[in-house]
VEXNU-641482 format. One line per field, with one value per atom (N, C-alpha, C): residue number from 1; residue in one letter; atom name; x, y, z. Coordinates in nm, 3 decimals, padded with zeros to 5 digits, always signed. Atoms other than C-alpha are relative to their C-alpha. Example, Ala and Ser with C-alpha at 12.3 -4.5 7.8 and 13.67 -1.06 7.14 Angstrom:
% residues 2
seq = c(1;1;1;2;2;2)
type = c(A;A;A;S;S;S)
atom = c(N;CA;C;N;CA;C)
c1 = c(+00.089;+01.230;+00.090;-00.082;+01.367;-00.077)
c2 = c(-00.119;-00.450;+00.120;-00.119;-00.106;+00.109)
c3 = c(+00.000;+00.780;+00.000;-00.006;+00.714;+00.073)
***
This chain:
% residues 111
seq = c(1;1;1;2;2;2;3;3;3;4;4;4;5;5;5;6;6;6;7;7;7;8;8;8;9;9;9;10;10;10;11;11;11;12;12;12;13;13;13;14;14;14;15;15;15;16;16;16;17;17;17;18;18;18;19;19;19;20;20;20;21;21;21;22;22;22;23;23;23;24;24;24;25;25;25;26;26;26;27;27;27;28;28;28;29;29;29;30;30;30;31;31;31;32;32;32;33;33;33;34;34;34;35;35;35;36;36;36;37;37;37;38;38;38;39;39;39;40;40;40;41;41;41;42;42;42;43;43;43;44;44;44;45;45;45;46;46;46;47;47;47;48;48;48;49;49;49;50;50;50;51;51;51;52;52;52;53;53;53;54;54;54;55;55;55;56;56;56;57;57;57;58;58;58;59;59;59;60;60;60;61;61;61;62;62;62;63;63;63;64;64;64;65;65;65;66;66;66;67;67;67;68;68;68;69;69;69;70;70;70;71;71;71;72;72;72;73;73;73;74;74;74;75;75;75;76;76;76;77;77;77;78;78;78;79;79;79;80;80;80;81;81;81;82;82;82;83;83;83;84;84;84;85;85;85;86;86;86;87;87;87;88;88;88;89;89;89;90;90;90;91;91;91;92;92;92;93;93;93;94;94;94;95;95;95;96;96;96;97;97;97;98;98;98;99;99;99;100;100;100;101;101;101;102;102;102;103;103;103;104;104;104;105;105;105;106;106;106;107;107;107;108;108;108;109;109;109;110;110;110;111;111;111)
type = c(X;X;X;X;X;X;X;X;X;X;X;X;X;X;X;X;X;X;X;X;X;X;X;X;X;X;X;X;X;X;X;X;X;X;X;X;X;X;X;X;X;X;X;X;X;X;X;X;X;X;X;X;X;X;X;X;X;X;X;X;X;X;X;X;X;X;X;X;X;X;X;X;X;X;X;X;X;X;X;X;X;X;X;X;X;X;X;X;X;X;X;X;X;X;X;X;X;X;X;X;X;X;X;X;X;X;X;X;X;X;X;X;X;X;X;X;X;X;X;X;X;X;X;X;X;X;X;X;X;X;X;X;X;X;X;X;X;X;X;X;X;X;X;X;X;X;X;X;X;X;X;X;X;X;X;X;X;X;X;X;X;X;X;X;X;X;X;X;X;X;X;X;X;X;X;X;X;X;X;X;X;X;X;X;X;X;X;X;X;X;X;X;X;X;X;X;X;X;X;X;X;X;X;X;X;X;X;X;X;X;X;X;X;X;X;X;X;X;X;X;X;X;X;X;X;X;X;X;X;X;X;X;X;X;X;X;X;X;X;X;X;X;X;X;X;X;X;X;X;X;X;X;X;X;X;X;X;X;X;X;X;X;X;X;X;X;X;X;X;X;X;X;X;X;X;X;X;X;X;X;X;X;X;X;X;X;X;X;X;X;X;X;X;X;X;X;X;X;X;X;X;X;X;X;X;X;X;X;X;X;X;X;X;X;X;X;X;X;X;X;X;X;X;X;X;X;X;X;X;X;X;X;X)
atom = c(N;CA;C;N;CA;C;N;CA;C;N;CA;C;N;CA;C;N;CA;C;N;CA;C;N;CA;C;N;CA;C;N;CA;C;N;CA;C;N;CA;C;N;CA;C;N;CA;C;N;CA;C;N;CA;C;N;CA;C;N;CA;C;N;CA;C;N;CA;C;N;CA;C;N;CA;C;N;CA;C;N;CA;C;N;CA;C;N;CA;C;N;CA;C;N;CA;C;N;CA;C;N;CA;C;N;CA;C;N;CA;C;N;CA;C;N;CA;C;N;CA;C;N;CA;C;N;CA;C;N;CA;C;N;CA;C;N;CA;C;N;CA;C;N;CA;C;N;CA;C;N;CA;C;N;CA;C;N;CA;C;N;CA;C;N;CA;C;N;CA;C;N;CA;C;N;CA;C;N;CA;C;N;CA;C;N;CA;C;N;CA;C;N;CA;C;N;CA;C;N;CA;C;N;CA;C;N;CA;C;N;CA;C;N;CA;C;N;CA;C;N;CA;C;N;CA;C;N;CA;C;N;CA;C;N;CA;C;N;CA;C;N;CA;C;N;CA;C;N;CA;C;N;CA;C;N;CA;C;N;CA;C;N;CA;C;N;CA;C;N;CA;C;N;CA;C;N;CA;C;N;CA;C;N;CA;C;N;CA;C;N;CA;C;N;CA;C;N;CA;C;N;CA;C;N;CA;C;N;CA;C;N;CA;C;N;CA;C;N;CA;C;N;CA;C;N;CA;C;N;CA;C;N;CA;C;N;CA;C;N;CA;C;N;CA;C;N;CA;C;N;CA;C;N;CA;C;N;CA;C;N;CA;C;N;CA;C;N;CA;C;N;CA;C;N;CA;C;N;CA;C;N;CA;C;N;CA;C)
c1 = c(+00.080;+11.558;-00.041;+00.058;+11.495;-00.066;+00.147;+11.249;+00.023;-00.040;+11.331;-00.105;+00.071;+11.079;+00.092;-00.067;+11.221;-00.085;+00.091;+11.043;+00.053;-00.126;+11.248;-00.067;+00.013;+11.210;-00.121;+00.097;+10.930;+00.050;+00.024;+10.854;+00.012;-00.004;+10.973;+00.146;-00.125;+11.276;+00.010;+00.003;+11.439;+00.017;-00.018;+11.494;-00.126;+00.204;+11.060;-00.002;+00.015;+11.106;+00.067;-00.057;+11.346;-00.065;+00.046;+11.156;-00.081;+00.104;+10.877;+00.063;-00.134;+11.134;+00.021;-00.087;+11.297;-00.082;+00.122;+10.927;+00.010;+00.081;+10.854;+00.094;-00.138;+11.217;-00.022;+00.010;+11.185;-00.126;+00.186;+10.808;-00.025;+00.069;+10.585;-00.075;+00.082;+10.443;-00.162;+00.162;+10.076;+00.068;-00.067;+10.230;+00.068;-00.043;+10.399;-00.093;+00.159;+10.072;-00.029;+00.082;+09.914;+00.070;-00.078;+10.205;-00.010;-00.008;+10.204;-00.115;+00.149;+09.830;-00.059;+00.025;+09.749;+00.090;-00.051;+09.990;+00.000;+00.017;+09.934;+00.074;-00.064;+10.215;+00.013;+00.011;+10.315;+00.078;-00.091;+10.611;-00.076;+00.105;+10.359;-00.032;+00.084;+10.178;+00.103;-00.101;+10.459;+00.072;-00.101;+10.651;-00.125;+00.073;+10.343;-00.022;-00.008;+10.290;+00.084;-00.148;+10.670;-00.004;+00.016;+10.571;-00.120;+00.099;+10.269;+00.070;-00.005;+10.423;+00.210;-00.098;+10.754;-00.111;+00.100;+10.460;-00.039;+00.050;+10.341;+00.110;-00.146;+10.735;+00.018;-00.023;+10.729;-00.060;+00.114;+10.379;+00.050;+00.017;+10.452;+00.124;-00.122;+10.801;+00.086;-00.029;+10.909;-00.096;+00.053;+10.623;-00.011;+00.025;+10.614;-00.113;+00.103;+10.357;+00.013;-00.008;+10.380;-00.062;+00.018;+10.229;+00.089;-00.069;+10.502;+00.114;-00.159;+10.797;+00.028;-00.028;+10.943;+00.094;-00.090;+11.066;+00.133;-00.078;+11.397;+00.085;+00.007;+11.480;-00.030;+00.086;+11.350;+00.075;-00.069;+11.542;-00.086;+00.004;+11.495;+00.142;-00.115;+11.774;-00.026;-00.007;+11.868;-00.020;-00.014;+11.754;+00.067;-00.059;+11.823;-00.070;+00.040;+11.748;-00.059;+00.059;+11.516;+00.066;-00.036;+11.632;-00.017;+00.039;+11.480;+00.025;-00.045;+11.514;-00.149;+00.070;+11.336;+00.065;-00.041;+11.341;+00.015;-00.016;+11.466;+00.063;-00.048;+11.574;+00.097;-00.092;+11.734;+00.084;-00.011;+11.729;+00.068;-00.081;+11.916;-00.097;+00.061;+11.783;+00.083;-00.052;+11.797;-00.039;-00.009;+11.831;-00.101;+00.110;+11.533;+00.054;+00.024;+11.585;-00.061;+00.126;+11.294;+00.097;-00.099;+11.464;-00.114;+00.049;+11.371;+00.054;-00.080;+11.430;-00.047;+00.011;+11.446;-00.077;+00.033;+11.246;+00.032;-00.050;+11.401;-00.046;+00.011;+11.245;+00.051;-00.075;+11.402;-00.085;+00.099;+11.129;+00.047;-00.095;+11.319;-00.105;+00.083;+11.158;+00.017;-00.042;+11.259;+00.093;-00.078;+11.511;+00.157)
c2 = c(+00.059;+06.245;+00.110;-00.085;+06.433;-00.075;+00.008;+06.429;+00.099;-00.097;+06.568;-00.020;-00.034;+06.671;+00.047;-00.094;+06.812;-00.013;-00.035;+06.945;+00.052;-00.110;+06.987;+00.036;-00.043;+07.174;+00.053;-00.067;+07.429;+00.156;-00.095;+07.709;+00.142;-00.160;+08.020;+00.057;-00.015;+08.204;-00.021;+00.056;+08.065;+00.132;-00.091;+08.451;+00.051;-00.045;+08.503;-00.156;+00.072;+08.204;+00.028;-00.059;+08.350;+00.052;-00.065;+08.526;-00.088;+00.111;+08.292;-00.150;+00.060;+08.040;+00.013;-00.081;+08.268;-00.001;-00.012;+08.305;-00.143;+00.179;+07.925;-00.071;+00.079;+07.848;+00.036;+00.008;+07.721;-00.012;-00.022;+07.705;-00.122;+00.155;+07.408;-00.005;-00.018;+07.234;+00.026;-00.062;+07.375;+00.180;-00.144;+07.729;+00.039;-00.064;+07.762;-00.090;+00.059;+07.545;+00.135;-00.087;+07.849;+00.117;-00.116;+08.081;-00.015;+00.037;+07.941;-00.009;-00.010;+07.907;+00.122;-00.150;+08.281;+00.105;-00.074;+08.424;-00.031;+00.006;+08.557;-00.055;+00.048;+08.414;-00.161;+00.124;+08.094;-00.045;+00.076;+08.027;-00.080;+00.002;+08.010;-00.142;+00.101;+07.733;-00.069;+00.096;+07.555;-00.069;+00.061;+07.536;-00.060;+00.060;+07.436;-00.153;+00.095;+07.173;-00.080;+00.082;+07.026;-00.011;-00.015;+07.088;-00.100;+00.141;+06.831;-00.106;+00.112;+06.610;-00.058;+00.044;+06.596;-00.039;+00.092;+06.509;-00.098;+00.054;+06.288;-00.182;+00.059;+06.129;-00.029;+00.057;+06.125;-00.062;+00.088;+05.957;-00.147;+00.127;+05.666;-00.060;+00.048;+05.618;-00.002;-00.032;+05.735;-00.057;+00.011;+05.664;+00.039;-00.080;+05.958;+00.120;-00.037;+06.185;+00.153;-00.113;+06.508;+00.110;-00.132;+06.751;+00.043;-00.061;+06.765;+00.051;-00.083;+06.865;+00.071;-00.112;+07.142;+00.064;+00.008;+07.294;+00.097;-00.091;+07.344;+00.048;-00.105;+07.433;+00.018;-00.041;+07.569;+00.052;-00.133;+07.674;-00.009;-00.028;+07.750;+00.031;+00.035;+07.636;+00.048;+00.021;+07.745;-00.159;+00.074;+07.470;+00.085;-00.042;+07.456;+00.124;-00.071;+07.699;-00.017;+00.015;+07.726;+00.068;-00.063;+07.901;+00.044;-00.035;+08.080;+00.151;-00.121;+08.380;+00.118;-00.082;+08.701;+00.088;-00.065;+08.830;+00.152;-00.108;+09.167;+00.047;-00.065;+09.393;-00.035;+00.038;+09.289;-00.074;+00.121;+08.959;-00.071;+00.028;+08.940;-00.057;+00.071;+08.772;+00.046;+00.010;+08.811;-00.071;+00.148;+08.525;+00.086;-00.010;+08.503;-00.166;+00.121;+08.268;-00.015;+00.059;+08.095;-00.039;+00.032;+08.034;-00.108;+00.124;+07.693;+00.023;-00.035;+07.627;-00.108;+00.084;+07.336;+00.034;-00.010;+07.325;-00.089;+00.119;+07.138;+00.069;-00.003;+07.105;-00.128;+00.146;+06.906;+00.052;-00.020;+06.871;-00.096;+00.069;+06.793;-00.020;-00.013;+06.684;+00.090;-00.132;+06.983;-00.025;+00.003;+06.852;+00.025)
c3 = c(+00.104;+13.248;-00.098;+00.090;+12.912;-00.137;+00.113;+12.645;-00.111;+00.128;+12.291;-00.066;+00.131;+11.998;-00.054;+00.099;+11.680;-00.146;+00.143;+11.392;-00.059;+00.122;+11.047;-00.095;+00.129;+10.762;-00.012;+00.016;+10.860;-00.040;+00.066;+10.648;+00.042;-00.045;+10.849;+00.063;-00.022;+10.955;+00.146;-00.097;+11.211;+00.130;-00.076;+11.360;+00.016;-00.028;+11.352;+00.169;-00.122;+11.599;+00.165;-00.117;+11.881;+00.115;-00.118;+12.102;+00.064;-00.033;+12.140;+00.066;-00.039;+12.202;+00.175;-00.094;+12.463;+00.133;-00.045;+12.611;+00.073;-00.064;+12.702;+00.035;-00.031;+12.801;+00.124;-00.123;+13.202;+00.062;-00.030;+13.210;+00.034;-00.041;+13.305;-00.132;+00.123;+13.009;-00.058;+00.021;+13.040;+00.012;-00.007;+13.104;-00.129;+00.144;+12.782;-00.104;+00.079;+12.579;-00.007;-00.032;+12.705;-00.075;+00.111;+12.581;-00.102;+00.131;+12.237;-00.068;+00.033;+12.239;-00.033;-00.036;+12.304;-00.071;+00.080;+12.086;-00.169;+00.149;+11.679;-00.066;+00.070;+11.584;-00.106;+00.069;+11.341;+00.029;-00.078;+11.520;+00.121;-00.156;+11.814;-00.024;+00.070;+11.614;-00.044;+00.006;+11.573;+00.081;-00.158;+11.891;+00.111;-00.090;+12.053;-00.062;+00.050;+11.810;+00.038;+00.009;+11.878;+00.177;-00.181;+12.295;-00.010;+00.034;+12.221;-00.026;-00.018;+12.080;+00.059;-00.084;+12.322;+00.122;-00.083;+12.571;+00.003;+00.021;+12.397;-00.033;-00.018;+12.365;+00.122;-00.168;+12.708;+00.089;-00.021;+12.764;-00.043;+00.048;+12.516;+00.007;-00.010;+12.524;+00.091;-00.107;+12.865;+00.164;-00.051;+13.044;+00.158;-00.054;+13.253;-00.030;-00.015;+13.373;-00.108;+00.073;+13.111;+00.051;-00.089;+13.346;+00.116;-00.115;+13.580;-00.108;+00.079;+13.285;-00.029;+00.012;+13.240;-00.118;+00.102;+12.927;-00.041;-00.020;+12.935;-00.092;+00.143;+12.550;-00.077;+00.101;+12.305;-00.111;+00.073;+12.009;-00.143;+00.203;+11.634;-00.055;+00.041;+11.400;-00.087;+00.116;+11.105;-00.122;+00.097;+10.784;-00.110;+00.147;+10.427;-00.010;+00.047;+10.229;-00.167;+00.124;+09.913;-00.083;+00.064;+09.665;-00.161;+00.090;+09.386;-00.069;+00.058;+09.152;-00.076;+00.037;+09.077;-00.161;+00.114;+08.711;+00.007;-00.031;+08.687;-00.189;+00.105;+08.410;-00.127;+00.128;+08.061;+00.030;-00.025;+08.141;+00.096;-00.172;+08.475;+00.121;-00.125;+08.804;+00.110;-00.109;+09.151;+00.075;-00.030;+09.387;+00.092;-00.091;+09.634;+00.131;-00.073;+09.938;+00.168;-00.100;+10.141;+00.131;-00.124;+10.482;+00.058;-00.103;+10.670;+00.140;-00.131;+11.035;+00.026;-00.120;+11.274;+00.143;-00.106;+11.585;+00.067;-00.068;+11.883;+00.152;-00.139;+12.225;+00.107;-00.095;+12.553;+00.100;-00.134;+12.835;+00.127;-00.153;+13.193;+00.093;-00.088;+13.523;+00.061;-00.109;+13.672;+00.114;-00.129;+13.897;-00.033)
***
């Protein structure tokens, strides 16, 4: 039995998300809350966000217990990309681009 969240088109690179990720992959879902809670990051604050509400996928729509699941991935995807330009010297530009990313979690019963 699995349980997906996915959160698109947030505001950060999807390589600031990796580790954190990497962190809360195989955990129980209060064990990585706690990882994602406790760390400075904004990935942090994100992947916990998308670990809420795959709980909360698995409360209302599954109707299983969300303290026994275990999360077994975590990634950060590459999204689009923004893309804007920085003015530069006698009248030339250089391209600037905002990097998006996908967040996708799958919370298993552990078996």
């Amino acid at each position: 039995m699995e349980v997906t969240a996915i959160t698109r088109n947030v505001r950060l690179s999807a390589s600031k998300g990796h580790s954190i990720a990497r962190a809360v992959q195989g955990k129980r879902v209060s064990e990585a809350l706690n990882v994602t809670q406790f760390s400075p990051r904004k990935a942090a604050v994100v992947l916990g966000k998308t670990i809420q509400s795959a709980m909360a996928n698995a409360k209302n729509n599954v109707n299983v217990d969300a303290d026994d699941l275990v999360v077994s991935l975590a990634v950060f995807d590459e999204g689009p990309r923004l893309r804007r330009y920085w003015p530069r010297a006698r009248g030339s530009a250089s391209p600037i681009l905002r990097r998006l990313c996908h967040v996708k979690v799958v919370l298993t019963d552990g078996r």
